[in-house]
N, C-alpha and C positions, 0 to 999 in steps of 0.2 A: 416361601417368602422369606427373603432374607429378614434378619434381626434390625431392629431397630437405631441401631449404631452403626452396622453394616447399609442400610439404606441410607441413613445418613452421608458416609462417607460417598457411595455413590453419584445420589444427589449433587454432590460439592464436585464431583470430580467430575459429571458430565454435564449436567445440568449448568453448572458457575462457570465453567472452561467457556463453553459453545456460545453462552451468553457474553461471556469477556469476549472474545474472539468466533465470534461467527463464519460459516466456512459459506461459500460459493452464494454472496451475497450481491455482487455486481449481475447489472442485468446483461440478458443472452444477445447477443446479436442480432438474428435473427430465430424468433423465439417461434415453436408453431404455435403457441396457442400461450394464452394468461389470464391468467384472475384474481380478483383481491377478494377479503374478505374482513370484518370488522367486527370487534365486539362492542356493540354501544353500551356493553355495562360499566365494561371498565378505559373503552377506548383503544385498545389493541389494532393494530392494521394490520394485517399481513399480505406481500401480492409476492404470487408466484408465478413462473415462466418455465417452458418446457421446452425441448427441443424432440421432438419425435423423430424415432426412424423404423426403418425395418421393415418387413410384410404388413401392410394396411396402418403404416407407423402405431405400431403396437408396442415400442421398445423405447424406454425414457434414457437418449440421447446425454444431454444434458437440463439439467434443474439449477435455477435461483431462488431465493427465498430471501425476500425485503422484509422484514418485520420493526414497527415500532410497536413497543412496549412496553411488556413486563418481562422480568429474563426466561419465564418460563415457554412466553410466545416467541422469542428470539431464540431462543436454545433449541425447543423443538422445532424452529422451521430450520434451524443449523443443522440437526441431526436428520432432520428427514432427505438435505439436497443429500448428505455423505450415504444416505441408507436407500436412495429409490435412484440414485445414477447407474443404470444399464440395466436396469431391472424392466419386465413387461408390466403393462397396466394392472393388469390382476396381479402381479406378486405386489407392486405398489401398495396397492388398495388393503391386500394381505397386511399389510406393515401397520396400514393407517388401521385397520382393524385392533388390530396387537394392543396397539397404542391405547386407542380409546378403552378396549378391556382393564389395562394398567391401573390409568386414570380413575377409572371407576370403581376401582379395588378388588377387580376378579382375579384370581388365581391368573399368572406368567403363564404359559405353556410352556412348557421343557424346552431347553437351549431359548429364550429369547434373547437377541442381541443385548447388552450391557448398556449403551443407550436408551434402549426405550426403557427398559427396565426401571434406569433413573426417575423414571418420569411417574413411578407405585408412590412416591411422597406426597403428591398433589391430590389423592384418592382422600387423604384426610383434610383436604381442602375442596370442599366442593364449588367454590365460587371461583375457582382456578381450574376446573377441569377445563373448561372451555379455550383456555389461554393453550393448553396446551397440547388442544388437537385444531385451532384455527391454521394453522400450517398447512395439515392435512387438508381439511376443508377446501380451501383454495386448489390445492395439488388437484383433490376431486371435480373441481366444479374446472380447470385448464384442461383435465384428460378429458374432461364431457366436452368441449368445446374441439378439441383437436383431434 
C-alpha cells in the first residue's frame, strides 16, 4: 500500500481529474441493455448503458456512465467506462471486484491499474465506500439484463 502522501497525490490525480472531466458520459445510441442505480443515503444516481457484441454478446462494446453526485461516484463511473470498454463480462466484473476490495481497505493485488487504486482513500471513509462502487452496480445489474 502506497504511503499516505503518495495516496494522496493519487487520489487528486485520478479521483479530481475524472470527477472535473468525466470520460464517455453521453448516452449510447443504441445501447443493448441499461440500468440505474441510486444511493438513498446520500442521493447519488448513477445510470449505465452498454453496447454488447461478440459470441453470445459477451464483449463490452461500448460503455456510458451518467452519474450525479459526489465526485467519488462521478469519478468512478469515469474510470470504470475507460477500464471495462472491450473487455468481456467476466474480466468486467473482475475490475468491479478490485475495486470494491480497494474500497474496503483489502490489500491491491499486484499490478492493479492506477485508477482504481485511487479509489484505497475512500476505505477510510466508510459512508463513501458505496459512492464508489454504485457505477459498478449499475454496470452489473446492465450485463444481467443483456
Amino acid at each position: 500500500m502506497p504511503d499516505l502522501s503518495a495516496l494522496e497525490a493519487l487520489y487528486r490525480e485520478v479521483v479530481l481529474e475524472h470527477y472535473r472531466n468525466p470520460r464517455h458520459r453521453a448516452p449510447l445510441a443504441e445501447p443493448s441493455a441499461e440500468a440505474s442505480v441510486s444511493n438513498p443515503i446520500c442521493g447519488d444516481q448513477v445510470a449505465v448503458q452498454v453496447t454488447l457484441t461478440g459470441e453470445g454478446n459477451d464483449r463490452i462494446a461500448d460503455v456510458s456512465s451518467r452519474a450525479r453526485g459526489c465526485s467519488i461516484a462521478v469519478a468512478s463511473g469515469s474510470v470504470m467506462t475507460e477500464l471495462v470498454r472491450g473487455k468481456t463480462r467476466g474480466e468486467a466484473r473482475a475490475l468491479g471486484d478490485e475495486l470494491a476490495r480497494v474500497v474496503r481497505g483489502e490489500p491491491a493485488p499486484e499490478g492493479l491499474d492506477k485508477r482504481l487504486a485511487a479509489f484505497a482513500r475512500v476505505a477510510a471513509l466508510p459512508s463513501r465506500q458505496r459512492c464508489a462502487t454504485l457505477a459498478w452496480e449499475a454496470l452489473e445489474e446492465a450485463l444481467a439484463k443483456g
